[in-house]
VMD Tcl script that draws the C-alpha trace (Angstrom):
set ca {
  {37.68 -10.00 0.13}
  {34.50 -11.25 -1.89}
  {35.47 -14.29 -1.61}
  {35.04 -14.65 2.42}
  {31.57 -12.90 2.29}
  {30.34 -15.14 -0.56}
  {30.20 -18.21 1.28}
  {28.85 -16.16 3.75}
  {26.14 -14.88 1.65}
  {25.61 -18.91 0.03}
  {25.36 -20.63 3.12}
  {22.65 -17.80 4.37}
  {21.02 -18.68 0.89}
  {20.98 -21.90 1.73}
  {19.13 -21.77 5.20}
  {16.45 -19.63 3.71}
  {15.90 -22.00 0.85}
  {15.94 -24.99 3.36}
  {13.62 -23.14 5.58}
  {11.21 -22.70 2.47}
  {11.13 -18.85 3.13}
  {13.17 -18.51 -0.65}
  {11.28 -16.22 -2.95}
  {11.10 -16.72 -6.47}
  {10.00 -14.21 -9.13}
  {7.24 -15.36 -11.94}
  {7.70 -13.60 -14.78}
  {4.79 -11.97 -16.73}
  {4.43 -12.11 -20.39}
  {1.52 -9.72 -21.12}
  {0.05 -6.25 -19.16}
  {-0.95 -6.30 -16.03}
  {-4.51 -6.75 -15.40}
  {-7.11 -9.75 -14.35}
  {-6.76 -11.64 -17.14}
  {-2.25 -12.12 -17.47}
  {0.22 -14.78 -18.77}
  {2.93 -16.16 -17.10}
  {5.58 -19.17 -18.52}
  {2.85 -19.40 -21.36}
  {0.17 -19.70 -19.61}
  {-2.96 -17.80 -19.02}
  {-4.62 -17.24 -15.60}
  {-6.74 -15.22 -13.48}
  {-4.60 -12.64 -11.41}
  {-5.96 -12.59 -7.83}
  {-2.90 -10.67 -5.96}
  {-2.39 -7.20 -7.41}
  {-2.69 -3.93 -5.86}
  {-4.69 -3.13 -8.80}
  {-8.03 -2.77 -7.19}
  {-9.51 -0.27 -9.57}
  {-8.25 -2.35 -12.38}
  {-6.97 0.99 -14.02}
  {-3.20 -0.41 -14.84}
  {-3.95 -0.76 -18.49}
  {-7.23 0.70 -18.79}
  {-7.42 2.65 -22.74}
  {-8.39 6.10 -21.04}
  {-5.34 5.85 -18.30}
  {-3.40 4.57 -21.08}
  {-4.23 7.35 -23.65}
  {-3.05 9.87 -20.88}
  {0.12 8.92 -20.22}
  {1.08 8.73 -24.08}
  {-0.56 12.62 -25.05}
  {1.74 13.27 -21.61}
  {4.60 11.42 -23.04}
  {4.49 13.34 -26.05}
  {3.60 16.67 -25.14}
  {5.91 16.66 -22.08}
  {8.56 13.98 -22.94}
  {10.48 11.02 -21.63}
  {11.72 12.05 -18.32}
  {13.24 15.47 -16.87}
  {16.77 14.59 -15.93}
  {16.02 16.60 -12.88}
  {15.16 17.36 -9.75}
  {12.22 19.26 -9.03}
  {14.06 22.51 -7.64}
  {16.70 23.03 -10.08}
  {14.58 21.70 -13.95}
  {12.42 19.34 -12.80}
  {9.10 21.02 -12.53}
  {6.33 21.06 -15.29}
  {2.95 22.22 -15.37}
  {1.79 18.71 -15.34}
  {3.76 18.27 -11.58}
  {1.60 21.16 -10.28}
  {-1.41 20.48 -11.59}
  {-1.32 17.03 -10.06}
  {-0.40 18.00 -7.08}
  {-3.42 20.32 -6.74}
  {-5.82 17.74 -8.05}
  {-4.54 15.42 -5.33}
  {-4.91 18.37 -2.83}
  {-8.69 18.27 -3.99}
  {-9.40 14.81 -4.31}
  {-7.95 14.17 -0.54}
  {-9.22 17.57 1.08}
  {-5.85 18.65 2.04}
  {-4.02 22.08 1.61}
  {-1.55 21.40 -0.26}
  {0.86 18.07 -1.91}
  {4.18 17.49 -2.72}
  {5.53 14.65 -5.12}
  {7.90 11.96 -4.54}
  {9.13 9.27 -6.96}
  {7.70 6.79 -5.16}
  {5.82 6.41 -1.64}
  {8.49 4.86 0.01}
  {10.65 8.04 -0.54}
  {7.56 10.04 0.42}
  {7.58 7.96 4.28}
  {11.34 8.09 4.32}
  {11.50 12.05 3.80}
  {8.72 13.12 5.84}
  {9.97 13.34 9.38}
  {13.21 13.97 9.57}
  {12.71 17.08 8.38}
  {9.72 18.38 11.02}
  {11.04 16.49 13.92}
  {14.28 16.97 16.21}
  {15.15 14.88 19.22}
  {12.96 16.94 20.99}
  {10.07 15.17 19.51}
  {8.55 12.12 19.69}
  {6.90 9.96 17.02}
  {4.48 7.47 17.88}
  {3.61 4.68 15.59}
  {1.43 1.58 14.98}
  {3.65 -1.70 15.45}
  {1.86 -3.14 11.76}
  {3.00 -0.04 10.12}
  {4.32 -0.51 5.96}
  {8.61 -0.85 6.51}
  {8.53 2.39 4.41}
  {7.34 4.15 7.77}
  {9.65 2.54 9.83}
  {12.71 3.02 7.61}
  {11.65 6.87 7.89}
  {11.63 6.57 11.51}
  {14.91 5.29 11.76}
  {16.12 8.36 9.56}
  {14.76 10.89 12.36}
  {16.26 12.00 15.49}
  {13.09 11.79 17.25}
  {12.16 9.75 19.98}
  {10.39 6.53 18.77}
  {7.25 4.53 20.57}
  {5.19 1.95 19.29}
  {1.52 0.89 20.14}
  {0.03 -2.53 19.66}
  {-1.82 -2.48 16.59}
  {-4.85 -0.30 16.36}
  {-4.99 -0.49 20.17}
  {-7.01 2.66 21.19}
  {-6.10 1.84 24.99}
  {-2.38 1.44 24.40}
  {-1.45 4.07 22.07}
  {-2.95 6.66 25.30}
  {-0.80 4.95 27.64}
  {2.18 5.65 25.19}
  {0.69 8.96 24.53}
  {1.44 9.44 28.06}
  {4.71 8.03 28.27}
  {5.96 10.99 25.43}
  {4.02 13.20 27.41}
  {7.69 15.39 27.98}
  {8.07 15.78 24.47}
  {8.10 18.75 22.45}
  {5.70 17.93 19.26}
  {4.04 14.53 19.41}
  {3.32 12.78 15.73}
  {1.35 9.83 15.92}
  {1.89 7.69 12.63}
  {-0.50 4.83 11.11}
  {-1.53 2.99 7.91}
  {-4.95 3.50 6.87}
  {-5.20 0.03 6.02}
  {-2.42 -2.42 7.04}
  {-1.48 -4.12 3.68}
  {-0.94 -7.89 5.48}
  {-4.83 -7.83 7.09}
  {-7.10 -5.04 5.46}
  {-8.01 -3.60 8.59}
  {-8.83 -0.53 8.65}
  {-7.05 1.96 10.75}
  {-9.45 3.72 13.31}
  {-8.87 7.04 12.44}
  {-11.62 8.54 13.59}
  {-10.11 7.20 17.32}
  {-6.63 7.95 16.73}
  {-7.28 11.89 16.29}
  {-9.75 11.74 19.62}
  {-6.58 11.11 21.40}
  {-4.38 13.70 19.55}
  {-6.51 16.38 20.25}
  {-6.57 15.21 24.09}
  {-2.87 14.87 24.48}
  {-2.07 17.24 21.92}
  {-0.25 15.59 18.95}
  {-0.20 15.65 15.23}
  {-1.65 12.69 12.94}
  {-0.18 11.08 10.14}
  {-2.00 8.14 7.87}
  {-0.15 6.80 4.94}
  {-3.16 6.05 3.19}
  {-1.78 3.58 0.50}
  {-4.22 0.94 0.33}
  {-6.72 3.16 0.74}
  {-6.79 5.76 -1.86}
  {-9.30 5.00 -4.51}
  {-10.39 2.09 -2.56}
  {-11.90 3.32 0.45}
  {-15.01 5.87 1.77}
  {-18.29 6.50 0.29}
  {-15.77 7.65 -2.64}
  {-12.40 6.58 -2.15}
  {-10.96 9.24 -0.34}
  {-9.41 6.34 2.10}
  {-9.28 5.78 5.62}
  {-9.72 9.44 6.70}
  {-13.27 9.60 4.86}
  {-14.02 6.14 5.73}
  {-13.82 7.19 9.36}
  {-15.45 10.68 8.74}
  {-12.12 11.95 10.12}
  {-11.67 14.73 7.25}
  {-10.07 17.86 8.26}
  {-8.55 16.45 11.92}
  {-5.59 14.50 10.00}
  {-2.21 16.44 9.70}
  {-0.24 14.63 7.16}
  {-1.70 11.87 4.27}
  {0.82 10.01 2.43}
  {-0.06 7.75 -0.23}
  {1.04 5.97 -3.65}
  {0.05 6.38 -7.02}
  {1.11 2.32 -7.92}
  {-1.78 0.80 -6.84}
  {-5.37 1.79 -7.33}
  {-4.35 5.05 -8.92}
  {-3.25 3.73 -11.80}
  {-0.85 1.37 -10.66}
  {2.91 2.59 -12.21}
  {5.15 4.37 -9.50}
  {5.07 7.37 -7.58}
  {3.85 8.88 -4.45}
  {2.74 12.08 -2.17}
  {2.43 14.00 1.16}
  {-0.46 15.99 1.20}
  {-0.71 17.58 4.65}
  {-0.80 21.45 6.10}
  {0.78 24.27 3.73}
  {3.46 25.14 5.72}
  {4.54 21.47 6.22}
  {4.63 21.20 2.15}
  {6.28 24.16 2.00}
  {9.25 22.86 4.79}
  {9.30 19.58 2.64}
  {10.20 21.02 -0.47}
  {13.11 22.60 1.39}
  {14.71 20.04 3.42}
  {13.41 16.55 2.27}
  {16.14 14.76 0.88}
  {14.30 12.06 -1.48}
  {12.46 15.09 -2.79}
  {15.83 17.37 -3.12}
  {18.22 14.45 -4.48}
  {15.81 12.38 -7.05}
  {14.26 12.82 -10.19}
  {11.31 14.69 -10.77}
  {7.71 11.75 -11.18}
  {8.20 10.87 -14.94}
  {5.75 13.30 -16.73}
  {3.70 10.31 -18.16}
  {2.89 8.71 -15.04}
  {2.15 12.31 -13.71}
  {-0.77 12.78 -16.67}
  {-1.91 9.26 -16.19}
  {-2.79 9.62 -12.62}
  {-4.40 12.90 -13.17}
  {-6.54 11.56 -15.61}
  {-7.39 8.42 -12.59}
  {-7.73 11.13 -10.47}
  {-10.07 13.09 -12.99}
  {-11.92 9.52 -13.82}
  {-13.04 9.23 -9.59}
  {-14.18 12.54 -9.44}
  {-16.90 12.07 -11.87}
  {-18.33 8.46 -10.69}
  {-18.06 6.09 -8.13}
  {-18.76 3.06 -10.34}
  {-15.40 1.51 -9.95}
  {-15.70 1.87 -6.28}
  {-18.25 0.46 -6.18}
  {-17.78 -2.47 -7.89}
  {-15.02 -2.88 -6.48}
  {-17.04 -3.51 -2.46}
  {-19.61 -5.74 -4.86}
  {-16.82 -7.72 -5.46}
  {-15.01 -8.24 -2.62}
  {-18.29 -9.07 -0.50}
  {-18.49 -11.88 -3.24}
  {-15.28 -13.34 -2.23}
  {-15.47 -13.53 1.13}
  {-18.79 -14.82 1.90}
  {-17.72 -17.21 -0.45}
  {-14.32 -18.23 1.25}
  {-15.67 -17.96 4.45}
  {-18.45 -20.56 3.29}
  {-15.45 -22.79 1.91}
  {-14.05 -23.28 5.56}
  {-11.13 -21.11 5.34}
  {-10.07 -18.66 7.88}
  {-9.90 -15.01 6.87}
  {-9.52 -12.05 8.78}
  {-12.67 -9.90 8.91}
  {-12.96 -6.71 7.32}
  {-14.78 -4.64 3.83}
  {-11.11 -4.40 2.32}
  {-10.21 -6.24 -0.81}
  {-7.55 -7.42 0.85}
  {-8.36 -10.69 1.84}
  {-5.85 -13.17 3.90}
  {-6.70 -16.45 4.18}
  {-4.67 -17.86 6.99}
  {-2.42 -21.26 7.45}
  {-0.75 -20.14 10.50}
  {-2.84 -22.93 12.26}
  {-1.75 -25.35 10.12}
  {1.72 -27.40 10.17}
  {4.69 -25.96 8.22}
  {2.45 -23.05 7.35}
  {4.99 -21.76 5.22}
  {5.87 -24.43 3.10}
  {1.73 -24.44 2.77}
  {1.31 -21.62 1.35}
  {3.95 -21.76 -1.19}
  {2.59 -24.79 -2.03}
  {-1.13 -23.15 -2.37}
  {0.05 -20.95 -4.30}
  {2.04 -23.32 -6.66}
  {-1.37 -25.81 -6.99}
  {-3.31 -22.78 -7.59}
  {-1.48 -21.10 -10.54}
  {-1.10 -25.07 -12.01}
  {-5.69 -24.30 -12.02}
  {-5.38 -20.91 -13.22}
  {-5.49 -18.66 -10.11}
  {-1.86 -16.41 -9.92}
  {-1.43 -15.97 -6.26}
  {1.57 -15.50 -3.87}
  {2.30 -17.26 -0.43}
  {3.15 -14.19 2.40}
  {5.86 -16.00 4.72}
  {8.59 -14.40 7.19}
  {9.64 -11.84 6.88}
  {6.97 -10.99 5.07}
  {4.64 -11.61 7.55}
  {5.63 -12.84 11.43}
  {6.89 -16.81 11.52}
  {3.56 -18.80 12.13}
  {1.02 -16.24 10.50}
  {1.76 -17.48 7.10}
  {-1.52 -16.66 3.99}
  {-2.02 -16.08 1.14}
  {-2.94 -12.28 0.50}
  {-5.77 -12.27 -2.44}
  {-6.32 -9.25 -3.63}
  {-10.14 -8.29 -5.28}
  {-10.43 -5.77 -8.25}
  {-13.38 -3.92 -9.96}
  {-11.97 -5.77 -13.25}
  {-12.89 -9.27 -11.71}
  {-16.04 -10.27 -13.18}
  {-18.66 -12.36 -10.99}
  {-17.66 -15.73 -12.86}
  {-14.10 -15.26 -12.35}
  {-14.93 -15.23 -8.53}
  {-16.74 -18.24 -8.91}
  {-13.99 -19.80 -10.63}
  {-11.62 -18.80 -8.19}
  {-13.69 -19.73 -4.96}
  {-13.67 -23.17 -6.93}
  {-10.17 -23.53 -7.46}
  {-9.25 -22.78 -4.08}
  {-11.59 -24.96 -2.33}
  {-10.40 -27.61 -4.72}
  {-6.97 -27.24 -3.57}
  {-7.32 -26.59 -0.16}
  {-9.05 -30.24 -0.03}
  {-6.07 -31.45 -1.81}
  {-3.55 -29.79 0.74}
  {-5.58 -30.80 3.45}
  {-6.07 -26.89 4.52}
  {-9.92 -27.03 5.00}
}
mol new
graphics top color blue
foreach p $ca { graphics top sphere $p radius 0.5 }
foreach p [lrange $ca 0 end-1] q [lrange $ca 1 end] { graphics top cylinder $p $q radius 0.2 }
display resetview
């Protein structure tokens, strides 16, 4: 039988290398961090979540090995049945704190936090109602509930009432949105989105993934960034990118919603218990951005750096304060292809960056997707705003 489905499989191969949409892995030598090797060669890393720069920081670092130690290797568990240390609970009520919620539940990852989340609060009854740019970790989870689905254009205040009125027969109403879509860095308008909850009487949920740490006055994401705190429902977020930058992931919302959770969400019921290492570490992170906002604020310094100077360059970005930063070649011929290529020319100078292509992104809104860290120091912006302005010449992109 494999043999029929393996020409298949070749031939599809085939059309998505000769369409130049064929990913390829590069293959790190050293920690992550600004400064990383790859095929023996050193360059600047410009395209990791790591916006805190915390991923092998000596402090981080020191937590998760007096975690590994005291608490050991992994729990061969679930949480219910063995799975559940003290270090579990205390991070989940440090992340309760930090975000303002009542209480949090752990998940091995935030993808299984979005993909257990609403089938368990929502029948077919219900409706959920979410932002077309949402992460595919959202829209997997939607797919896993029996509730009826909508979508609104993206962070359209005008259309998401109209569908708000459409599910108007519904029982419970959930509207669902990234704080900050991870293609763009816009910001979600939170603030907005629970004006017209409250009016039509729905629930709110933000996963808040590129937001956390990164985000508000200091860091508490999208919801503080919008002065939203205490109207939002449900936060999800992920402890692999500013918080440290391993694995692992939350819900913090309402008690009782926690409480139904730990009862009938399956990724939570049927997989491992957060290794107690990366538990510590991001209670230490967590620990670390309750006492300053220095990171977080270098972090804006930074990334106001880059894209005046980017913008000044002559390439197109999309507007916004997050460190995400996408500078466009959907205007451009093969715009794919492009970008690849960018991103090829760019390592060969010492800039490790990644072309964003379909499916990645739509066909024709192909970029490259920097990324801006606290770690980044002023000259290595400067080198990098060189670098790409010398290639872009070269590729004919500006």
């Amino acid at each position: 039988m494999y043999g029929k489905i393996r020409e298949r499989l070749r031939k599809q191969l085939e059309c998505i290398k000769d369409d130049g949409l064929y990913k390829t892995e590069r293959i790190i030598t050293t920690p992550q961090g600004v400064e990383i090797e790859t095929n023996g060669k050193k360059v600047l890393n410009f395209c990791a979540n790591n916006y805190l720069g915390l991923c092998s920081e000596p402090r981080v670092m020191a937590a998760s090995n007096y975690t590994f130690f005291k608490y050991g290797y992994g729990m061969a568990s679930v949480r219910f049945i063995c799975g559940t240390q003290k270090v579990h609970k205390d991070l989940e009520h440090a992340i309760s704190k930090f975000l303002g919620m009542e209480d949090t539940i752990l998940y091995s990852s935030a993808f299984d936090a979005n993909g257990g989340v609403f089938e368990p609060l929502l029948g077919e009854q219900d409706a959920i109602i979410s932002d077309e740019l949402n992460h595919a970790s959202i829209i997997d989870g939607v797919r896993l509930c029996k509730a009826q689905r909508f979508k609104y254009k993206n962070n359209d205040m005008e259309d998401l009432e109209e569908v708000l009125q459409d599910a108007s027969e519904a029982r419970y109403k959930l509207i669902v949105t990234d704080g900050v879509f991870s293609m763009d860095g816009i910001i979600a308008q939170v603030d907005k989105i629970c004006d017209l909850a409250e009016k039509y009487d729905a629930l709110v949920m933000v996963d808040d993934s590129h937001a956390t740490g990164v985000i508000g006055k200091t860091g508490r994401g999208s919801v503080e960034y919008c002065n939203a705190q205490g109207r939002v429902d449900i936060i999800s977020t992920t402890f692999g990118k500013a918080l440290g930058g391993a694995s692992g992931g939350c819900i913090s919302a309402r008690k009782e919603i926690i409480e139904i959770l730990r009862q009938r969400s399956r990724p939570y019921l049927f997989s491992n218990s957060l290794a107690p290492a990366i538990a510590g570490a991001t209670l230490e992170v967590l620990h670390m951005l309750s006492e300053t906002t220095e990171l977080h604020d270098r972090l804006y310094e930074n990334t106001q750096m880059f894209r005046k100077g980017i913008k000044k360059a002559g390439f197109r970005i999309v507007d916004s304060i997050h460190p995400i930063i996408p500078v466009l070649f959907g205007h451009l011929p093969n715009d794919a292809k492009l970008s690849q290529n960018f991103a090829n020319e760019l390592l060969e100078e010492g800039i490790y960056v990644i072309g964003f292509y379909f499916p990645v992104v739509p066909k024709g809104k192909s970029r490259i997707r920097v990324q801006i860290s606290a770690a980044h120091t002023p000259d290595q912006i400067v080198f990098a705003l060189d670098k790409f302005k010398k290639v872009g010449k070269k590729l004919g992109a500006i």
